[in-house]
PDB file of N, CA, C and O in Angstrom, chain B, residues numbered from 101:
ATOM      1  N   UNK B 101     -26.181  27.040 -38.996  1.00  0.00           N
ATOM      2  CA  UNK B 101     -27.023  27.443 -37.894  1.00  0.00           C
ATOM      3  C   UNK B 101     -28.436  27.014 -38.215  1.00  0.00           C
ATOM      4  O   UNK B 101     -28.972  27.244 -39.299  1.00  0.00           O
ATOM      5  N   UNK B 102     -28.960  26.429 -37.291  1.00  0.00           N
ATOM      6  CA  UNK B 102     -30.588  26.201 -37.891  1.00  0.00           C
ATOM      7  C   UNK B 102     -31.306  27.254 -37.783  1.00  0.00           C
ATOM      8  O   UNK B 102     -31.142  28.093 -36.898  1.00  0.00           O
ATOM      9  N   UNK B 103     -32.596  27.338 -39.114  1.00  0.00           N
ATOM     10  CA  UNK B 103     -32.816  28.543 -39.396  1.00  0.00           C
ATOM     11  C   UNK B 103     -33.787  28.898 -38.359  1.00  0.00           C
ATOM     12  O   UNK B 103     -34.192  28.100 -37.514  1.00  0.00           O
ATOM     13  N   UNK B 104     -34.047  29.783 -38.426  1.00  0.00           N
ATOM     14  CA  UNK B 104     -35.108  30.751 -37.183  1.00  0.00           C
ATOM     15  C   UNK B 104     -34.071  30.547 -35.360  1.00  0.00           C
ATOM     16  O   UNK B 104     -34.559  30.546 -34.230  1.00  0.00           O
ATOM     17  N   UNK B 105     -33.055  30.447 -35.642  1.00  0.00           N
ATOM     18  CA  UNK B 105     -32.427  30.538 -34.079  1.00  0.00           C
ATOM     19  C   UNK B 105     -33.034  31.839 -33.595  1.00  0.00           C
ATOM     20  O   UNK B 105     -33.428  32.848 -34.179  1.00  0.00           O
ATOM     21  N   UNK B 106     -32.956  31.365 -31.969  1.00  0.00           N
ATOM     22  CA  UNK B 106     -33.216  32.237 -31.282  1.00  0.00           C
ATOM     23  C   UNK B 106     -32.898  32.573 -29.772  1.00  0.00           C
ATOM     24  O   UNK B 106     -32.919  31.651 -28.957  1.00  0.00           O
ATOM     25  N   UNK B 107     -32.748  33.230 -29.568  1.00  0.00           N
ATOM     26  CA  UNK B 107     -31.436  33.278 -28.295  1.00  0.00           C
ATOM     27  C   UNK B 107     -32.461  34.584 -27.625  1.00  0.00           C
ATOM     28  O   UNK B 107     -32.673  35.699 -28.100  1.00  0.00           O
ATOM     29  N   UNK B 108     -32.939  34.012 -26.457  1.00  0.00           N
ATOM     30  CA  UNK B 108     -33.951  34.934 -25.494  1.00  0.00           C
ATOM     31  C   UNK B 108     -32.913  35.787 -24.855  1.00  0.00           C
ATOM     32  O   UNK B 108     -33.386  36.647 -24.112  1.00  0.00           O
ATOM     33  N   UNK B 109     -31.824  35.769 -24.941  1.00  0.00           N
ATOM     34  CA  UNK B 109     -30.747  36.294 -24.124  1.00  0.00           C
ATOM     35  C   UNK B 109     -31.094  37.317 -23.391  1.00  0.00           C
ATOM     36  O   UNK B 109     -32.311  37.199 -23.254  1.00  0.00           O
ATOM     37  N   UNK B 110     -30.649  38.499 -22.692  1.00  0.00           N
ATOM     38  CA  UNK B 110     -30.365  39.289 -21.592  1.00  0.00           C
ATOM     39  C   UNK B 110     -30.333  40.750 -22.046  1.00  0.00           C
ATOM     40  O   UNK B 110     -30.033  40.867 -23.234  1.00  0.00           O
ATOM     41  N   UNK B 111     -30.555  41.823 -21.431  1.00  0.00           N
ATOM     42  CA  UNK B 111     -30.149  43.114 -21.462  1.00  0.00           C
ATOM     43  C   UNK B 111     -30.869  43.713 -22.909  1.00  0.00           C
ATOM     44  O   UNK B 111     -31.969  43.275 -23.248  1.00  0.00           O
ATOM     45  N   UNK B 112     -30.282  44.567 -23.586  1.00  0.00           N
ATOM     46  CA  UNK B 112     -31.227  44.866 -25.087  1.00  0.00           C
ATOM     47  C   UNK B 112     -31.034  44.026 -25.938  1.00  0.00           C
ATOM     48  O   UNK B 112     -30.747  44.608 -26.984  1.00  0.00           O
ATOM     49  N   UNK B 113     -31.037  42.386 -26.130  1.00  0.00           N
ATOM     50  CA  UNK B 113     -30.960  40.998 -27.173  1.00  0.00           C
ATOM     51  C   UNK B 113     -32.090  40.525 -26.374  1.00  0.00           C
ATOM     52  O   UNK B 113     -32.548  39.540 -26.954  1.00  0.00           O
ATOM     53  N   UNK B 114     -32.810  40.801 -25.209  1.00  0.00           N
ATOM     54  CA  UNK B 114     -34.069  40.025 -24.968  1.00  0.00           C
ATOM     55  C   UNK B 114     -35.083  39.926 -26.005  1.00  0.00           C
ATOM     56  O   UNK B 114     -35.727  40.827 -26.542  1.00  0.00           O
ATOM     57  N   UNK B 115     -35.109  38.595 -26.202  1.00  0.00           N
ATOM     58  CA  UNK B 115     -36.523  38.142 -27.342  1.00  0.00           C
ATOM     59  C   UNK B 115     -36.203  38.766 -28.292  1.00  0.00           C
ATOM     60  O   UNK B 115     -37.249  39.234 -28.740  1.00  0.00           O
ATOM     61  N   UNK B 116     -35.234  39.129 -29.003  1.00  0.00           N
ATOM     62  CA  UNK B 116     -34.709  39.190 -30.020  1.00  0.00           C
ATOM     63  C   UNK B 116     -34.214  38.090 -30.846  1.00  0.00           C
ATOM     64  O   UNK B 116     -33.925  37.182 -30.067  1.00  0.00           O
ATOM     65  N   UNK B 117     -33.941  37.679 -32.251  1.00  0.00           N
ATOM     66  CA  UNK B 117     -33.875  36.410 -32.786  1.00  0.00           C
ATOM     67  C   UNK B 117     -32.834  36.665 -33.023  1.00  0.00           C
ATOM     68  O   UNK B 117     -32.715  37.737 -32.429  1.00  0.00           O
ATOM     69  N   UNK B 118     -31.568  36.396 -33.654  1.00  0.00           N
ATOM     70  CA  UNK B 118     -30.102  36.183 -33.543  1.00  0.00           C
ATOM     71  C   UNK B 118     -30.358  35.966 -35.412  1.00  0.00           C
ATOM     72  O   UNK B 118     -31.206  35.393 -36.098  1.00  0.00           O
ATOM     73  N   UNK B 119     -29.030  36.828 -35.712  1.00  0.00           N
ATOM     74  CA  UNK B 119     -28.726  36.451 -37.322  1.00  0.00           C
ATOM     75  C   UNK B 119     -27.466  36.423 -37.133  1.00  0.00           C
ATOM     76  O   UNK B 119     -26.826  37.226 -36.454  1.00  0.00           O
ATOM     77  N   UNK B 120     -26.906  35.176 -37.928  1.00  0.00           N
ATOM     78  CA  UNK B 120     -25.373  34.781 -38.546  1.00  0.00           C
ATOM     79  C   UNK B 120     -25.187  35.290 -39.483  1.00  0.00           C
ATOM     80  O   UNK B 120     -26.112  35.429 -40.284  1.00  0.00           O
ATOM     81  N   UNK B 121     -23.645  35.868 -39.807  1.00  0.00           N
ATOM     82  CA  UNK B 121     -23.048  36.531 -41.074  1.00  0.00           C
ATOM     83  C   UNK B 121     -22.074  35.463 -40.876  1.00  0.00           C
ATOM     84  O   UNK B 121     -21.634  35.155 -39.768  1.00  0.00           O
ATOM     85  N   UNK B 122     -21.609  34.670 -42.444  1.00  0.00           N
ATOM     86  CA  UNK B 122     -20.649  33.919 -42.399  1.00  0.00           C
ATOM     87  C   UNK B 122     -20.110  34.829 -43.527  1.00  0.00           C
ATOM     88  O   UNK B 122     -20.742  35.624 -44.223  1.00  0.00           O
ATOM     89  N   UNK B 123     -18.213  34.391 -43.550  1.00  0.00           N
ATOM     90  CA  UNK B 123     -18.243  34.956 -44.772  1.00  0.00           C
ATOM     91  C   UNK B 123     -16.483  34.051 -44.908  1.00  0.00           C
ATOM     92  O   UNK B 123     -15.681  33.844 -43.998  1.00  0.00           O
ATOM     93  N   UNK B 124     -16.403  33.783 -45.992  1.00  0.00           N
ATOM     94  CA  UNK B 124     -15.335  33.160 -46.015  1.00  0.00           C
ATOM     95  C   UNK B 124     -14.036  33.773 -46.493  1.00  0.00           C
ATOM     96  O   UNK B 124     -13.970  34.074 -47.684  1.00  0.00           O
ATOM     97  N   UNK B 125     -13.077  33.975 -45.771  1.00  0.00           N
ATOM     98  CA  UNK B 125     -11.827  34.991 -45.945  1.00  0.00           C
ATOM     99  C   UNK B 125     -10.781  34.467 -46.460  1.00  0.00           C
ATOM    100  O   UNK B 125     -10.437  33.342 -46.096  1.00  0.00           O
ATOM    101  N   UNK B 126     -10.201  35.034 -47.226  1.00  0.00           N
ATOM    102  CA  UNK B 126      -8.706  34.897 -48.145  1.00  0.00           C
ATOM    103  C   UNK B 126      -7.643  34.413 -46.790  1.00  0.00           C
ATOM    104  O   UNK B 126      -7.309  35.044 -45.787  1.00  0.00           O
ATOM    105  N   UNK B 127      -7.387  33.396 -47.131  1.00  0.00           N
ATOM    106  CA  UNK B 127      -6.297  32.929 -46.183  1.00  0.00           C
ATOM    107  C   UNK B 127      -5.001  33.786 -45.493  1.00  0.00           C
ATOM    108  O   UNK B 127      -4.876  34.175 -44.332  1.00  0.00           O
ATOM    109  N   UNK B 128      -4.056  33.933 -46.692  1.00  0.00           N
ATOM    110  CA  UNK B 128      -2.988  34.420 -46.776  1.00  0.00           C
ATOM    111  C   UNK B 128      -2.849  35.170 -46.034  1.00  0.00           C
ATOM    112  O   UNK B 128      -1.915  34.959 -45.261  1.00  0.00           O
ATOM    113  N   UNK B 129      -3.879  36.788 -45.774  1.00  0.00           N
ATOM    114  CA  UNK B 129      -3.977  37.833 -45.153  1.00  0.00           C
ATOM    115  C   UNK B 129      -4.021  37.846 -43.920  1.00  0.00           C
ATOM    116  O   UNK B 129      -3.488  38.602 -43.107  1.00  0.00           O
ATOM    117  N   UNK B 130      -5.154  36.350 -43.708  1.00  0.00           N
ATOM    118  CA  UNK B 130      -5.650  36.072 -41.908  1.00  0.00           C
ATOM    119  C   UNK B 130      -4.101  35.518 -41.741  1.00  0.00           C
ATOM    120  O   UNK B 130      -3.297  36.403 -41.449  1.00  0.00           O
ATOM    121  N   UNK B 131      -3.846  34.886 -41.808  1.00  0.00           N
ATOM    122  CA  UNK B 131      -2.580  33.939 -41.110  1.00  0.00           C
ATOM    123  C   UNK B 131      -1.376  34.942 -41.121  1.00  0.00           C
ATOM    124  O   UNK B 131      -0.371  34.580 -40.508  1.00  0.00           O
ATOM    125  N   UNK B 132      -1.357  36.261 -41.797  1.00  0.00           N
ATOM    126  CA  UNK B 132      -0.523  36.506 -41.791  1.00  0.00           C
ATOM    127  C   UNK B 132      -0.465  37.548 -40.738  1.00  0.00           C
ATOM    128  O   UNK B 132       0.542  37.909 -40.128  1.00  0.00           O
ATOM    129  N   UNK B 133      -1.750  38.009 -40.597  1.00  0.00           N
ATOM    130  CA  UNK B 133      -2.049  39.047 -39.774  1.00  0.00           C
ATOM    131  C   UNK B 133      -2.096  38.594 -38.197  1.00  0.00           C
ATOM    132  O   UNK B 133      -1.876  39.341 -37.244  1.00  0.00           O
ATOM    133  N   UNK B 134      -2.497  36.943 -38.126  1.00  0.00           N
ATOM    134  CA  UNK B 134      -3.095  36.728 -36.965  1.00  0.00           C
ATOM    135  C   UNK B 134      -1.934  35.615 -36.285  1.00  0.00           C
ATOM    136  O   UNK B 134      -1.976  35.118 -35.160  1.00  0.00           O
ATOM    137  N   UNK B 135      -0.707  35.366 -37.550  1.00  0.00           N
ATOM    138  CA  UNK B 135      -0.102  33.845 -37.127  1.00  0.00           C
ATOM    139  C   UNK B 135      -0.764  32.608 -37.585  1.00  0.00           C
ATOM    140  O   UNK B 135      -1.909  32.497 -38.022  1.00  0.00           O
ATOM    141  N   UNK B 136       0.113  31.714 -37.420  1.00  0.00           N
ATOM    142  CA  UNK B 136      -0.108  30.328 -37.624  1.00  0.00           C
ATOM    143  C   UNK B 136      -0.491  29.786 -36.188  1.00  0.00           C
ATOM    144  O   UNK B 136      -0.046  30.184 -35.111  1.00  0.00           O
ATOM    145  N   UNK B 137      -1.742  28.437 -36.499  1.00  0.00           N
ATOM    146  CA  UNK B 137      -2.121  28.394 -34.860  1.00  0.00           C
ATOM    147  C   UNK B 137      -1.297  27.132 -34.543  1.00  0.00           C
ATOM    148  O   UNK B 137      -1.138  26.426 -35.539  1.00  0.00           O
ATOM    149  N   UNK B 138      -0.973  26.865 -33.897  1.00  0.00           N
ATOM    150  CA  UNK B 138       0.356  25.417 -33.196  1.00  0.00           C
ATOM    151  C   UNK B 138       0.134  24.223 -34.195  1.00  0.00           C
ATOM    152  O   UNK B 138       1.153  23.572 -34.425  1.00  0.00           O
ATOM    153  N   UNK B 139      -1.034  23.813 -34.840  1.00  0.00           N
ATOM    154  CA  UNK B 139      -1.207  23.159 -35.656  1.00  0.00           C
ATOM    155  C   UNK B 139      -1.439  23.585 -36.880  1.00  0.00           C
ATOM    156  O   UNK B 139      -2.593  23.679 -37.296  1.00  0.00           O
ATOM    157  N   UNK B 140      -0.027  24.005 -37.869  1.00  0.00           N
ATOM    158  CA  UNK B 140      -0.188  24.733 -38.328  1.00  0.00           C
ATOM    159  C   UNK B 140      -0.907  24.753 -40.164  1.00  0.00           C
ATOM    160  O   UNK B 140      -0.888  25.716 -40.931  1.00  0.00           O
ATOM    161  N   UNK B 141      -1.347  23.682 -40.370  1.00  0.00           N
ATOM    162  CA  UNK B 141      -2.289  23.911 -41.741  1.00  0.00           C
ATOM    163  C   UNK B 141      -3.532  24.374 -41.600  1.00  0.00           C
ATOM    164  O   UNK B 141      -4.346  23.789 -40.887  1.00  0.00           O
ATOM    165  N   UNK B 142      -3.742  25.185 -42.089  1.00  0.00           N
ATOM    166  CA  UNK B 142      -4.868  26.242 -42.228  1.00  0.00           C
ATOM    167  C   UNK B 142      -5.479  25.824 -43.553  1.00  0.00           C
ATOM    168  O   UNK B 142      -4.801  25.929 -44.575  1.00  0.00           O
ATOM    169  N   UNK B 143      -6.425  25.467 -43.586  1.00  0.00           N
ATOM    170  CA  UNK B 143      -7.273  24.975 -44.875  1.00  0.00           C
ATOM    171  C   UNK B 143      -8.363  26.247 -45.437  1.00  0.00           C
ATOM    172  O   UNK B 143      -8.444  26.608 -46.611  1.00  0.00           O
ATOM    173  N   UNK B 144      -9.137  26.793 -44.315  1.00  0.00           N
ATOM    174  CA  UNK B 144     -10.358  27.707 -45.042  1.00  0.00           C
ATOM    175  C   UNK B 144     -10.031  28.532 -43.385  1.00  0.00           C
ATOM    176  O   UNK B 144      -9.638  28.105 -42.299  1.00  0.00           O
ATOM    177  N   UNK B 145     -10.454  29.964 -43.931  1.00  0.00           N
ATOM    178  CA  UNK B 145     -10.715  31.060 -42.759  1.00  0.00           C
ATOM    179  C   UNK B 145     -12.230  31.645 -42.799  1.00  0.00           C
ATOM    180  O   UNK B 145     -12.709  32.072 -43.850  1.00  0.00           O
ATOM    181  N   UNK B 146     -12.751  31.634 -41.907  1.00  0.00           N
ATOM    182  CA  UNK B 146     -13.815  32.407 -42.468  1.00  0.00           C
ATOM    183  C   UNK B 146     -14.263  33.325 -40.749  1.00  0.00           C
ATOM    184  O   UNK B 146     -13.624  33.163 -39.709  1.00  0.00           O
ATOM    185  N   UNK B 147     -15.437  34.199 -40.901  1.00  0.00           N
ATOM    186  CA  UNK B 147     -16.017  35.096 -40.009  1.00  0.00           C
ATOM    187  C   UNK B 147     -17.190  34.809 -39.851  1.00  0.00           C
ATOM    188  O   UNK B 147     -18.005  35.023 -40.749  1.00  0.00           O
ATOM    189  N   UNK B 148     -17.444  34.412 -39.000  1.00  0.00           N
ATOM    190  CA  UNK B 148     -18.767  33.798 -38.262  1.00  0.00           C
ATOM    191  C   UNK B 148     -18.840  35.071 -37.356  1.00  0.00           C
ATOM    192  O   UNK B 148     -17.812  35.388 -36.757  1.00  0.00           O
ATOM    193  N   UNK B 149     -19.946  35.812 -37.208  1.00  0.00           N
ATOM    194  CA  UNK B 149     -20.751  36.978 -36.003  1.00  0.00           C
ATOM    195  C   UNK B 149     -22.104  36.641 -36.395  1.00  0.00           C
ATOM    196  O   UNK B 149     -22.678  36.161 -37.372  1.00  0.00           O
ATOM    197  N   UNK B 150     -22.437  37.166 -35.023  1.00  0.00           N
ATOM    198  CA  UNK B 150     -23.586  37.167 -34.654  1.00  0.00           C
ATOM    199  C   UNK B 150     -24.469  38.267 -34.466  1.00  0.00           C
ATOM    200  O   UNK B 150     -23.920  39.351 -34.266  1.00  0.00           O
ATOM    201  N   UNK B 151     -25.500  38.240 -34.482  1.00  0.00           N
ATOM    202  CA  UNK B 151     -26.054  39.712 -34.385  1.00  0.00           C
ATOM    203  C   UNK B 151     -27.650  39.632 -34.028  1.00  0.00           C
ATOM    204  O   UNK B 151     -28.361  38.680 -34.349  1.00  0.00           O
ATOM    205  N   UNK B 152     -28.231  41.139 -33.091  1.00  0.00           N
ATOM    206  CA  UNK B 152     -29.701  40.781 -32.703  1.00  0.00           C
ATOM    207  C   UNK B 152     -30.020  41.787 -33.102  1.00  0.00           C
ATOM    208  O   UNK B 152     -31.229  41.762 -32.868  1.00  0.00           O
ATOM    209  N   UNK B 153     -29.814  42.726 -33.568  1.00  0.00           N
ATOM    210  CA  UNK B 153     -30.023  44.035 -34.063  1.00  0.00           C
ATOM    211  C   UNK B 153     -29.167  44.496 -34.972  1.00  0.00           C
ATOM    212  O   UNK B 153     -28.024  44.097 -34.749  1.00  0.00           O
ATOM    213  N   UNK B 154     -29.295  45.364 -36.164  1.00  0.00           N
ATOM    214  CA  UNK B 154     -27.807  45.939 -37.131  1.00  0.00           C
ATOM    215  C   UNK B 154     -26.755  46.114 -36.079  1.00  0.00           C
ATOM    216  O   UNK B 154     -27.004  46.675 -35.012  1.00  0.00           O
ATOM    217  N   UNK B 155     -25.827  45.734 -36.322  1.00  0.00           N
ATOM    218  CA  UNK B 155     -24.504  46.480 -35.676  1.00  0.00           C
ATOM    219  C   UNK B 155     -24.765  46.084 -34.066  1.00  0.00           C
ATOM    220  O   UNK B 155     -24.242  46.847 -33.253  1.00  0.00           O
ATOM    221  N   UNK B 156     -25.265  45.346 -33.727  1.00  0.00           N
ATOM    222  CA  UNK B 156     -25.370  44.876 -32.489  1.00  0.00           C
ATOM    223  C   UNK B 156     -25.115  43.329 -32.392  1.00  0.00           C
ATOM    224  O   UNK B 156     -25.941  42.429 -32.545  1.00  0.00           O
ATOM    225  N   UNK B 157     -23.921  43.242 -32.133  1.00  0.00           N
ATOM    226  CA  UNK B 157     -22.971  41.950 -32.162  1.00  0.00           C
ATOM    227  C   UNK B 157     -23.585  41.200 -30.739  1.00  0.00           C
ATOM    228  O   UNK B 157     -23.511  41.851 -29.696  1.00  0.00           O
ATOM    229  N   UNK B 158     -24.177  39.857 -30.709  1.00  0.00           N
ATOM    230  CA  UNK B 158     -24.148  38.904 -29.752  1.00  0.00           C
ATOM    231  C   UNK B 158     -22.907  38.260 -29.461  1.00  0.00           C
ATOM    232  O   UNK B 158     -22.126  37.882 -30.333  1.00  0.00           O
ATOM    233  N   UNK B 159     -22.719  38.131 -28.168  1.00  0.00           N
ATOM    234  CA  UNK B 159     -21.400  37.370 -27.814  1.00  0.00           C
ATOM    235  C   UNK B 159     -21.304  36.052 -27.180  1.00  0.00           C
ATOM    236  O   UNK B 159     -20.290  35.355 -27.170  1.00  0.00           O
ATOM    237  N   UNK B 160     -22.706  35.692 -26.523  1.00  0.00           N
ATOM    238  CA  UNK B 160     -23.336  34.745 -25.784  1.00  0.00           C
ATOM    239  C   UNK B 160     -24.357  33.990 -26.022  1.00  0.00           C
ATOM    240  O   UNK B 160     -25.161  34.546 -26.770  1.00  0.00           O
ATOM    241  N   UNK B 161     -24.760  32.584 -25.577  1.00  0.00           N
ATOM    242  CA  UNK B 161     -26.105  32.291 -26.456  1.00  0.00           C
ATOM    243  C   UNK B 161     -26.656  31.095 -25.334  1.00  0.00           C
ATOM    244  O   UNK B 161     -25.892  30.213 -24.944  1.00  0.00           O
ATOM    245  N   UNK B 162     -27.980  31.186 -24.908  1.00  0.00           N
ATOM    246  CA  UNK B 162     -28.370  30.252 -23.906  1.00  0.00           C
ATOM    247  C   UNK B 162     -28.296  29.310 -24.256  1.00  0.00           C
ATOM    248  O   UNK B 162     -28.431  28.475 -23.361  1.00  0.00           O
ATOM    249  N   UNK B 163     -28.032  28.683 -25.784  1.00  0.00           N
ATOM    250  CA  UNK B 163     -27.710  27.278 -25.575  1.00  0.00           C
ATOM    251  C   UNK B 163     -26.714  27.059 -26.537  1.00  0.00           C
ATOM    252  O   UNK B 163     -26.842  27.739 -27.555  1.00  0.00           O
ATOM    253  N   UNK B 164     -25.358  25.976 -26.474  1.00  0.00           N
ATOM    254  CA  UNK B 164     -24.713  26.071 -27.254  1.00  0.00           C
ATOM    255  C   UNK B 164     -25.218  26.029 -29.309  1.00  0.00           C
ATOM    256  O   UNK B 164     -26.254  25.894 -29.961  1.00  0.00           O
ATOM    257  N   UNK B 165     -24.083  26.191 -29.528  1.00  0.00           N
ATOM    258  CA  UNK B 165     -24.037  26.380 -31.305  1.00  0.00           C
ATOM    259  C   UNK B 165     -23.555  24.868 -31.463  1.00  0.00           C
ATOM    260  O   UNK B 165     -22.987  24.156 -30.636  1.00  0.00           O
ATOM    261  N   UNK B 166     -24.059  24.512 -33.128  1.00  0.00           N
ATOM    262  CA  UNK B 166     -23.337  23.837 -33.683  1.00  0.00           C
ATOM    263  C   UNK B 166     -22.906  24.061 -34.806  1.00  0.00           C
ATOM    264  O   UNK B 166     -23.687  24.584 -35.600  1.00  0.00           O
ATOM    265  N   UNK B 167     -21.847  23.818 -35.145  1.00  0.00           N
ATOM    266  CA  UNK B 167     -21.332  24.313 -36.702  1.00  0.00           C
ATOM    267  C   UNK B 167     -20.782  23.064 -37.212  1.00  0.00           C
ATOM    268  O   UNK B 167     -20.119  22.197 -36.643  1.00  0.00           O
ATOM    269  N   UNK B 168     -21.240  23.174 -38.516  1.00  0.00           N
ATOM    270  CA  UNK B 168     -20.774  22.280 -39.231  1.00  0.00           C
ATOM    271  C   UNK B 168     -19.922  22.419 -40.580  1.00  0.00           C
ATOM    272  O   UNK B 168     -20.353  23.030 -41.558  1.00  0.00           O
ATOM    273  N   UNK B 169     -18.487  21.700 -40.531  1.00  0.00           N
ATOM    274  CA  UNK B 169     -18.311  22.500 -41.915  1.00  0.00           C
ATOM    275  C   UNK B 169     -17.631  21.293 -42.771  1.00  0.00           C
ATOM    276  O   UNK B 169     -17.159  20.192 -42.489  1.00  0.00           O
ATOM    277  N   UNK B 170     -17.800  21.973 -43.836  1.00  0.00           N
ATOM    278  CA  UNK B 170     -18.294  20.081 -45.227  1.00  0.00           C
ATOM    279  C   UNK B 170     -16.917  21.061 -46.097  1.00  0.00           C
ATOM    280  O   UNK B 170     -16.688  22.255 -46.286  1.00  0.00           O
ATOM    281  N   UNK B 171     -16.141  19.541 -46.499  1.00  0.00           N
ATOM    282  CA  UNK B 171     -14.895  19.567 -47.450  1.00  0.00           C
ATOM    283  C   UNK B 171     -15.268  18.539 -48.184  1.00  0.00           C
ATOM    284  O   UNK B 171     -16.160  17.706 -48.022  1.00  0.00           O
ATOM    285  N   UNK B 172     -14.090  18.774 -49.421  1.00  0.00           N
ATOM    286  CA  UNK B 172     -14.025  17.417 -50.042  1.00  0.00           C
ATOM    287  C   UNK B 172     -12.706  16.773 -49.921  1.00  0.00           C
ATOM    288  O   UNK B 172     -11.668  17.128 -49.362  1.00  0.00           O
ATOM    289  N   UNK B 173     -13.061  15.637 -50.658  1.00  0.00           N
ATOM    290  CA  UNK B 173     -11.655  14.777 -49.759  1.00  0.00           C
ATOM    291  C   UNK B 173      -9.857  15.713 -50.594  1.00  0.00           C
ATOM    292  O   UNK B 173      -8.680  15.827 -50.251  1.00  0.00           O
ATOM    293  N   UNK B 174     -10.529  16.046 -51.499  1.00  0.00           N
ATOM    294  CA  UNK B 174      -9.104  17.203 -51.973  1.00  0.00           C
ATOM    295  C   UNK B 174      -8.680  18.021 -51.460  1.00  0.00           C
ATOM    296  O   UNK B 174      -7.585  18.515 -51.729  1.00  0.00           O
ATOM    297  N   UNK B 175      -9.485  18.406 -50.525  1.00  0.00           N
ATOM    298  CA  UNK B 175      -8.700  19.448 -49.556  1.00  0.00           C
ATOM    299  C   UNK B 175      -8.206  19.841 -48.422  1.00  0.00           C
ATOM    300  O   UNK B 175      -7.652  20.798 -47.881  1.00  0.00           O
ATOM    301  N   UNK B 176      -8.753  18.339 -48.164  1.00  0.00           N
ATOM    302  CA  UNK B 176      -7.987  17.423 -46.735  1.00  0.00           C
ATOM    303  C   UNK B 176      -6.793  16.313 -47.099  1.00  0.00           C
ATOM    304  O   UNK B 176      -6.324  15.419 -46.395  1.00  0.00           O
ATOM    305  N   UNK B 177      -6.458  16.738 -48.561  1.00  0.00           N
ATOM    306  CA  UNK B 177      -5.439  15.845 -48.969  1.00  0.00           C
ATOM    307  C   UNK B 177      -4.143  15.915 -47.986  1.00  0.00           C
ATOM    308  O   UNK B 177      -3.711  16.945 -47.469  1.00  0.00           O
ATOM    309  N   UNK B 178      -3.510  14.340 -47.810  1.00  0.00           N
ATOM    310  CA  UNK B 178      -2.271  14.375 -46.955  1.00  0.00           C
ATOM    311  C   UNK B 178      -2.862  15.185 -45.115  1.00  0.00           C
ATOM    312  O   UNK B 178      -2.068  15.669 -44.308  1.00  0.00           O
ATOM    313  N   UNK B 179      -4.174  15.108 -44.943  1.00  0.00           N
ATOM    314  CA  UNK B 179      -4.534  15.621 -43.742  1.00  0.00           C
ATOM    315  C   UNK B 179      -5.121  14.538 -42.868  1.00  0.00           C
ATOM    316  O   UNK B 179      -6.068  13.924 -43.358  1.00  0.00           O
ATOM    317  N   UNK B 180      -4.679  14.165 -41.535  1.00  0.00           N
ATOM    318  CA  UNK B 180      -5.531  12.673 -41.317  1.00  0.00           C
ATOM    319  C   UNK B 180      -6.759  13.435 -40.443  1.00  0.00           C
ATOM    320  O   UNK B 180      -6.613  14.071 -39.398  1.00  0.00           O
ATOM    321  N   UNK B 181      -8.214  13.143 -41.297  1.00  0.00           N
ATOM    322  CA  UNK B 181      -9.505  13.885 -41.095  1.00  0.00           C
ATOM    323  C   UNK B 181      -9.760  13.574 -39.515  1.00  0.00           C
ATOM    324  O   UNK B 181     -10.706  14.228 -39.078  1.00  0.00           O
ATOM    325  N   UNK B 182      -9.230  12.857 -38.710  1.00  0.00           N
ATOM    326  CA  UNK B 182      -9.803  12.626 -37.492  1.00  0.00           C
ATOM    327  C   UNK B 182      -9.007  13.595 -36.412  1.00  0.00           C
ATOM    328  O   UNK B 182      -9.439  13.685 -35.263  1.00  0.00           O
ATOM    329  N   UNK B 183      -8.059  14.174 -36.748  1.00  0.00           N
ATOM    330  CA  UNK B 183      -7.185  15.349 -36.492  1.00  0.00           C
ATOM    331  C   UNK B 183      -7.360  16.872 -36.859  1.00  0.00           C
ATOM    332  O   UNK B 183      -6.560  17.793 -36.699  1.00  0.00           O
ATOM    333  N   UNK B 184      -8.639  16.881 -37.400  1.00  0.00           N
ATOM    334  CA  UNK B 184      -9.189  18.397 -37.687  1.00  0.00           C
ATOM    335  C   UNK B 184      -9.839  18.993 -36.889  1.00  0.00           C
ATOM    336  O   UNK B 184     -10.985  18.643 -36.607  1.00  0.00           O
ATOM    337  N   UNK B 185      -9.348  19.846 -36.445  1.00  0.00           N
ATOM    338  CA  UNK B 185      -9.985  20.641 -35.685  1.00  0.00           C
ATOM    339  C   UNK B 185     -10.201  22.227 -36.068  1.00  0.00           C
ATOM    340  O   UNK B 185      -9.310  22.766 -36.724  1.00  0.00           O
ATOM    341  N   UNK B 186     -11.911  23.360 -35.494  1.00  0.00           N
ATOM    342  CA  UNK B 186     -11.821  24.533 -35.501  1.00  0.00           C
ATOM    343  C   UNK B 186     -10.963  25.215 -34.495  1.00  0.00           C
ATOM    344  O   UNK B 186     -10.809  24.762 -33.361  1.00  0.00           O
ATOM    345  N   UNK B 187     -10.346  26.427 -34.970  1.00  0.00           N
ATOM    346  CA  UNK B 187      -9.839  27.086 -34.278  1.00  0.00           C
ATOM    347  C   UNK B 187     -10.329  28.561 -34.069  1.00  0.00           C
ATOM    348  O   UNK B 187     -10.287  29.328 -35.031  1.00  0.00           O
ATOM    349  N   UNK B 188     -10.788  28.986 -32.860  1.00  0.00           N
ATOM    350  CA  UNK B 188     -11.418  30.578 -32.805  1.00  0.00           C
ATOM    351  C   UNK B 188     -10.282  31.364 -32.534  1.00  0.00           C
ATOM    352  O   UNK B 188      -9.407  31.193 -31.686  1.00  0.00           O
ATOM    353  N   UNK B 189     -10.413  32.204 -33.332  1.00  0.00           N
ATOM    354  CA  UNK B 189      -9.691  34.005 -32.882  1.00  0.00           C
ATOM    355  C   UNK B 189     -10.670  34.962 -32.441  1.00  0.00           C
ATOM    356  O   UNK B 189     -11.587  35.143 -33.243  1.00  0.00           O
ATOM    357  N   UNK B 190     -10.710  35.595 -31.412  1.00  0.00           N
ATOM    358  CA  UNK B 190     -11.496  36.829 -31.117  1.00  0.00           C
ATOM    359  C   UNK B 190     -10.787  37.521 -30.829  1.00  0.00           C
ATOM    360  O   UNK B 190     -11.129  38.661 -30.516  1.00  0.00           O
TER     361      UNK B 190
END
């Protein structure tokens, strides 16, 4: 996320600045809890939220996100990299 985002958004997030919690989750547990998604190798899980206040989760953002996420070539082994895609659960 680039740093100082800020999302003028609506209702009590007006002019409020937006903070990301990433956090990267044990595989095994998510997939097992949530399924396998149709394409089914799962490499890394993690939890991306948002937030404009403690405990006040953003769900929306006036302009899109970009995320970026960096591997090495070992862990895209046997994976053809132009076939990777994120997948959201909410």
């Amino acid at each position: 996320m680039p740093a100082g985002y800020f999302d003028s958004g609506t209702g009590s997030c007006a002019g409020v600045g937006t903070y990301f919690q990433l956090r990267l989750l044990a595989k095994t547990p998510v997939v097992a809890t949530l399924g396998t998604p149709a394409k089914p190798q799962v490499v890394r899980t993690y939890d991306l939220s948002a937030y404009c206040r403690e405990n006040e989760r953003v769900h929306q953002f006036d302009k899109p996100l970009k995320i970026f996420v960096y591997y090495s070539d070992s862990e895209i082994a046997g994976l053809e990299e132009s076939q990777l895609e994120i997948f959201r659960y909410d």
